[in-house]
C-alpha positions as CSV (number, residue, x, y, z in Angstrom):
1,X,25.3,25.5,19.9
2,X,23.6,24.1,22.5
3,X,20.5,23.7,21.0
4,X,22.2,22.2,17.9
5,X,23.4,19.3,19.6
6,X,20.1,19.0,21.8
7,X,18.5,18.7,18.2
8,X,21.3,15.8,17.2
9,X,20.7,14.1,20.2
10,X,16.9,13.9,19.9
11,X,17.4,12.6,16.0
12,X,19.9,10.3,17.4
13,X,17.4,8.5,20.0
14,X,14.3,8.7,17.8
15,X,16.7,6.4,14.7
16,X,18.3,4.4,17.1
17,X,15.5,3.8,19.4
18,X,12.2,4.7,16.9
19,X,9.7,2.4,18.9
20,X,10.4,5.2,22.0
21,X,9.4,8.1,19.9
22,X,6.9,6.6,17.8
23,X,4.9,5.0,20.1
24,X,1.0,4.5,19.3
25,X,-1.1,5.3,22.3
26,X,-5.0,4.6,23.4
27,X,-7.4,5.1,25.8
28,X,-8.8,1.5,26.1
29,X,-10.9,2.7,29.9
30,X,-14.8,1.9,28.6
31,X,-14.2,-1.4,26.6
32,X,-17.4,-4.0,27.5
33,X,-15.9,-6.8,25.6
34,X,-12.7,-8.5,23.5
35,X,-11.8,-10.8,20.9
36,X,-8.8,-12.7,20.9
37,X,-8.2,-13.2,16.7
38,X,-5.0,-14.7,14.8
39,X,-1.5,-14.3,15.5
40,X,-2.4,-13.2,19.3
41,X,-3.9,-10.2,18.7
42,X,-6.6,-8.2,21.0
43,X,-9.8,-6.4,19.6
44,X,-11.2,-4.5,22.2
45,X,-15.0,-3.5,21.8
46,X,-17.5,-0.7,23.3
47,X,-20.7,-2.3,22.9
48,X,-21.1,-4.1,19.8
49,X,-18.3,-1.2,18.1
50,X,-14.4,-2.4,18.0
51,X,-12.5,0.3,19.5
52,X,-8.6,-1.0,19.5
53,X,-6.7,-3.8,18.6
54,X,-3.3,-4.6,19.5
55,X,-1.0,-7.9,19.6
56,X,0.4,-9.0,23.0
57,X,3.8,-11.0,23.3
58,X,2.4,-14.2,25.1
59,X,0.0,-17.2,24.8
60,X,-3.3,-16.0,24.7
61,X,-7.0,-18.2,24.0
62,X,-10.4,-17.4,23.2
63,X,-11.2,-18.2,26.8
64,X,-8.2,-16.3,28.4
65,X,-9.2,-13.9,30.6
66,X,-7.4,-10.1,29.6
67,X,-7.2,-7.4,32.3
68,X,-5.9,-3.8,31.8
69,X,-3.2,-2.6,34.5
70,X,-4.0,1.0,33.3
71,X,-6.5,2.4,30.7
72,X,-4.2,4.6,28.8
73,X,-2.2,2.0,27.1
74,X,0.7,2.2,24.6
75,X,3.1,0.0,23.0
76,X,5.8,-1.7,25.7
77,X,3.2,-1.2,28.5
78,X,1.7,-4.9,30.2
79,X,-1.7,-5.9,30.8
80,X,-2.8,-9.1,32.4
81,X,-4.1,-12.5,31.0
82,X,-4.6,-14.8,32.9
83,X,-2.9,-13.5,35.5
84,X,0.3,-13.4,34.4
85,X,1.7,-9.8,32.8
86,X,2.3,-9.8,29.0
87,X,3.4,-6.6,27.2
88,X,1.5,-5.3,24.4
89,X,2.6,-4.4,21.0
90,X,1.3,-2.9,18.0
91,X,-1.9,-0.3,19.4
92,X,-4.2,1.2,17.1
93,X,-7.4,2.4,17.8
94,X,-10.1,1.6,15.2
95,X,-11.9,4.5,15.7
């Protein structure tokens, strides 16, 4: 029974709250480079190869400078640019 209802439960959360179970992850450590392209999104590069991309919820230029909090990002978690914390959306590696 109790299993049951630990199943309900976990259906519950992941159709009420699907961003919590179904969040895309990636390791972004090693990127050399970025792009900032349309609609404020984030390709990150190793070398002259794109490795992820991912939108960010703030103002964000060709010139802005973007710094990584932690390398193992995934969506909801907050990097820097320009100083001032913005949280990420949207991560896909392009690998």
């Amino acid at each position: 029974m109790k299993k049951k209802i630990c199943v309900v439960a976990g259906l519950g959360v992941l159709l009420l709250l699907p961003n919590l179970g179904l969040a895309d992850c990636c390791d972004l450590g090693g990127f050399t480079s970025y792009a900032v392209d349309q609609n404020n999104t984030v390709i990150l590069y190793a070398g002259n190869v794109p490795m992820a991309r991912f939108s960010v919820q703030c103002s964000i230029q060709n010139d802005s400078k973007v710094q990584l909090i932690k390398t193992y990002m995934c969506d909801g978690d907050e990097l820097l640019v320009d100083g001032s914390r913005c949280m990420v959306n949207n991560v896909t590696s392009t690998n």
